[in-house]
C-alpha positions in Angstrom: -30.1 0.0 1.8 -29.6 3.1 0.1 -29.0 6.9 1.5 -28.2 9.9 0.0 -24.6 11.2 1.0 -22.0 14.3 0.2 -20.5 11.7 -2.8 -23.6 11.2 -4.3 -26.4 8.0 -3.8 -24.4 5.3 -1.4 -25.6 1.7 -1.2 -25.1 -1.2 0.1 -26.4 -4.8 -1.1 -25.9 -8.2 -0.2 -23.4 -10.4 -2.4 -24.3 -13.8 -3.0 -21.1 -15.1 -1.2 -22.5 -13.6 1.9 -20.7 -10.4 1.7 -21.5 -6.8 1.2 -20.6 -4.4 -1.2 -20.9 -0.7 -0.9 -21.6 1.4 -4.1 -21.5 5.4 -4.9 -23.6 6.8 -7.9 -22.8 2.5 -9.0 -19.3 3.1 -8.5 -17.9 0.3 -6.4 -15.8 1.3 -3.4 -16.2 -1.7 -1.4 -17.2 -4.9 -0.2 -16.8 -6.4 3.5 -17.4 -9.7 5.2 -18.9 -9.0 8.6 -18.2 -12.5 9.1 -14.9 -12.9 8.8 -12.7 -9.2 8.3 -9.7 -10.5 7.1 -12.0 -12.1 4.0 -10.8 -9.2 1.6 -12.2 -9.3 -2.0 -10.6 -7.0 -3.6 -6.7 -8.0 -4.9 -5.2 -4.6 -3.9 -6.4 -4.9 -1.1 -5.1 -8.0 -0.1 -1.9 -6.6 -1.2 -2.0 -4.3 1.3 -2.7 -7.3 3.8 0.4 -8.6 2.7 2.5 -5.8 3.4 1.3 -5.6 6.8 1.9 -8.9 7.3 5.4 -8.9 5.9 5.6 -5.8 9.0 4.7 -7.1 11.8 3.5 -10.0 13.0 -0.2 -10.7 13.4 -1.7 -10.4 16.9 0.7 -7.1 17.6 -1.1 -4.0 17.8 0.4 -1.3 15.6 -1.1 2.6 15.1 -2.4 3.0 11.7 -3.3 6.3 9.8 -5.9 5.5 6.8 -6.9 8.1 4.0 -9.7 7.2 2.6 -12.2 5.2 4.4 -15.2 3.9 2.4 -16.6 0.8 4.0 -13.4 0.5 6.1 -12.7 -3.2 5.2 -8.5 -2.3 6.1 -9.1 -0.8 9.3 -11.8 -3.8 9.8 -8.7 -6.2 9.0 -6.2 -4.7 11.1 -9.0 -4.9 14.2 -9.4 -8.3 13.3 -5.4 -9.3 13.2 -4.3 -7.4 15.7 -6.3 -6.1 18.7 -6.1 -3.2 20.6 -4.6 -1.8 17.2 -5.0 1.9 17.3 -6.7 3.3 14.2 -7.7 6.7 12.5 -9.5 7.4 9.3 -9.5 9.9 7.3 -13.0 10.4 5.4 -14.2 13.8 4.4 -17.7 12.5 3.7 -19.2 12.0 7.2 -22.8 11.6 5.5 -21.3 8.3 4.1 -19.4 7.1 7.4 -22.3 7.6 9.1 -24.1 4.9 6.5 -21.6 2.9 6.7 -21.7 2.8 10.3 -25.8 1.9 9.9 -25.3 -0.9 7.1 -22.2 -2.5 8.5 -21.7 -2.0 11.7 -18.1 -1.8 13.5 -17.1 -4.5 16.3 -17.5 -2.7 19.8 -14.1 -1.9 20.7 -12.5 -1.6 17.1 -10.2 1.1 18.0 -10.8 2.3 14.8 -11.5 6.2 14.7 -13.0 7.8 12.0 -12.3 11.8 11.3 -14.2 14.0 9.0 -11.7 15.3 7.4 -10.0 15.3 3.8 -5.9 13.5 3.6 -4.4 16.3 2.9 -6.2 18.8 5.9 -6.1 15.8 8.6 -2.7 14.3 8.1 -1.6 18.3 9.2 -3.3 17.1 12.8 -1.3 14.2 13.3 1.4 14.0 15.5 5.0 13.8 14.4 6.7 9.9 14.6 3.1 8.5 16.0 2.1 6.1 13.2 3.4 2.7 12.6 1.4 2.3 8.7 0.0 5.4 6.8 -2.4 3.7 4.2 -3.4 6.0 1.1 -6.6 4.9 -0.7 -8.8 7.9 -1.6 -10.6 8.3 -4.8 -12.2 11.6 -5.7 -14.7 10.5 -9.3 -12.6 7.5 -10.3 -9.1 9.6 -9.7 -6.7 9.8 -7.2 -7.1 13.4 -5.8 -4.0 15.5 -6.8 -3.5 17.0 -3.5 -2.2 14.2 -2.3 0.8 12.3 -4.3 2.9 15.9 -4.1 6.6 16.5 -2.8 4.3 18.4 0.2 2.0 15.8 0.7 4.4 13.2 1.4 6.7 15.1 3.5 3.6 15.1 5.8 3.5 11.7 5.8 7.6 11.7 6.5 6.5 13.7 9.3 3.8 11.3 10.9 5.3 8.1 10.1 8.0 6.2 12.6 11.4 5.7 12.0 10.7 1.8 11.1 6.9 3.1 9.4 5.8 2.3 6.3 3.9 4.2 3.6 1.2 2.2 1.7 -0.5 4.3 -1.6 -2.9 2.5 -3.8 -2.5 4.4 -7.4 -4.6 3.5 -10.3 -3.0 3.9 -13.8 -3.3 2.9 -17.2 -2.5 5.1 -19.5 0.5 4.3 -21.8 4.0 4.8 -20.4 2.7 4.8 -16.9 3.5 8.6 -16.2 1.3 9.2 -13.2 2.9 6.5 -11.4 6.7 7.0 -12.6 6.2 10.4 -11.3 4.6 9.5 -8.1 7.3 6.9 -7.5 9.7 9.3 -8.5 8.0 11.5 -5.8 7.8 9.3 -2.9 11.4 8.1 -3.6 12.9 11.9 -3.2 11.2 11.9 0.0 11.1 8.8 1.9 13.8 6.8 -0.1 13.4 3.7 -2.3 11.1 1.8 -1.8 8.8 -1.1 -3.7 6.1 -1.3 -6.3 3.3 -4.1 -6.4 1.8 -4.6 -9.7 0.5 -7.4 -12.1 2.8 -7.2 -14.8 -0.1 -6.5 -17.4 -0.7 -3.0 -15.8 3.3 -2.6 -15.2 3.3 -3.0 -19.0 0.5 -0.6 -19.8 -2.0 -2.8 -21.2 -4.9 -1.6 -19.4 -6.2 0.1 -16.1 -5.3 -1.5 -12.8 -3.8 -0.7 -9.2 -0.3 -0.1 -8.2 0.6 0.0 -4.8 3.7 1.6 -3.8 5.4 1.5 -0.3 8.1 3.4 1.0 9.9 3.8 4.7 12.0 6.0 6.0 14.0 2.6 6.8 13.7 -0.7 5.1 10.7 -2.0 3.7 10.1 -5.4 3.7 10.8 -8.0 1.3 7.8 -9.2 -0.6 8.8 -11.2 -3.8 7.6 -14.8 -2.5 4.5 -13.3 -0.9 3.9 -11.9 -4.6 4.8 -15.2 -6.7 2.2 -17.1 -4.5 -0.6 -14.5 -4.6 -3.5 -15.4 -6.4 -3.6 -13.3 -8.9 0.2 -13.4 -8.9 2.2 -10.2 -8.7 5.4 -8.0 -9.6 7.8 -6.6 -6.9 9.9 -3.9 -8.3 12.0 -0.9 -6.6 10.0 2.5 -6.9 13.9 3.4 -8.6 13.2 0.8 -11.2 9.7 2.3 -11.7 10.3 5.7 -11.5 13.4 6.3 -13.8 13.9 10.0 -15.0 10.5 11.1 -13.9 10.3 14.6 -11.9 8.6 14.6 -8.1 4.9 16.5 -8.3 4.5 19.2 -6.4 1.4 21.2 -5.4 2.3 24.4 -7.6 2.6 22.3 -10.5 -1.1 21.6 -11.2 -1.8 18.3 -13.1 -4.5 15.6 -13.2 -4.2 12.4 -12.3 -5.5 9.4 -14.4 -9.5 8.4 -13.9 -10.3 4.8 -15.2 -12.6 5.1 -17.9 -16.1 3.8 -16.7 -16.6 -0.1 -17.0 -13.0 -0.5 -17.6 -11.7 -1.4 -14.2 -12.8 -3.5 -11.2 -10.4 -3.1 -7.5 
């Protein structure tokens, strides 16, 4: 299938392992099993999984706040492994929800809710200690939009996020010393306190474009180092302190750009 939407020419083809994978302008953004939700292809996002996992336990509802939305295969998981879970997305391009929505239908009764609205505008409409896991995973042309890894920005999520919540940003870096992340580490630490960084040690070292997931709580976060030894790909868990080092916070008056992965170098 194929529809023009706000982000350009979506698609959505059938993969020959039965799944589907959802394409802007070429640009992968996602791929689902209808089948079976919690079948997640890509390896960030299954290291999101993890961290949820390593939260609560599966089968307990929990109220989850999503930027970014795509084909929704998180929110799809979180339906899957715990029912009655309630759910709101975040997705300024309601031309390709509404796709979406056509091509790969939701389960009746998801509880996931989708808004059309961008992170930085809808996160302002949530309400204050109402969110169990705020996940950020927006891409704006291959970059993280800037908007949203500032001093500011994160304070919102602060705001929205439980006392025991946990913040859960997919970065994408490459570039050599890693500044984008140190600085967004360094950001999300002055705000929320230490947290933890995911990462294949390649991408740690600079040796090429790749995700980085960072999570953070106003609390504890929890401990992930034998989850990450046993994934497949295996990966590093470091403290956002270790990470960050010197780097300043971002803030919205600054005015930077964050990272895009140069085309054909990167797969999620």
């Amino acid at each position: 299938m194929e529809r023009k939407v706000g982000s350009g020419t979506a698609t959505v083809e059938a993969a020959a392992d039965g799944t589907f994978v959802l394409r802007v302008d070429g640009s992968l953004q996602s791929q689902v099993d209808l089948a079976d939700p919690t079948h997640l292809s890509f390896e960030y996002m299954r290291r999101i999984a993890d961290v949820l996992d390593a939260m609560t336990s599966r089968r307990q509802p929990i109220a989850v706040a999503h930027i970014g939305g795509a084909a929704l295969s998180l929110p799809r998981y979180v339906a899957t492994t715990r029912p009655r879970s309630r759910q709101i997305v975040l997705e300024p391009d309601e031309d390709l929800t509404e796709f979406v929505r056509e091509a790969l239908p939701l389960p009746k009764r998801s509880g996931i809710k989708v808004r059309g609205a961008t992170g930085r505008a809808g996160i302002t409409e949530l309400y204050d200690d109402s969110m169990d896991a705020l996940i950020l995973d927006a891409f704006e042309r291959e970059a993280v939009p800037a908007n949203l890894v500032t001093t500011e920005f994160f304070a919102e999520c602060a705001r929205v996020l439980r006392p025991t919540g946990l913040l859960i940003a997919n970065l994408i870096d490459g570039s050599a010393g890693l500044p984008f992340i140190r600085r967004t580490a360094a950001t999300v630490r002055a705000v929320l306190g230490d947290g933890v960084v995911l990462a294949e040690r390649k991408i740690l070292r600079g040796k090429g474009f790749g995700n980085v997931i960072l999570v953070a709580s106003p609390s504890k976060v929890p401990d992930l180092t034998a989850v990450g030894r046993k994934a497949q790909p295996p990966y590093e868990v470091s403290t956002l302190a270790e990470l960050a080092g010197k780097a300043a916070a971002l803030t919205d008056s600054e005015g930077f750009a964050p990272p895009a992965a140069p085309p054909g170098t990167f797969r999620p």
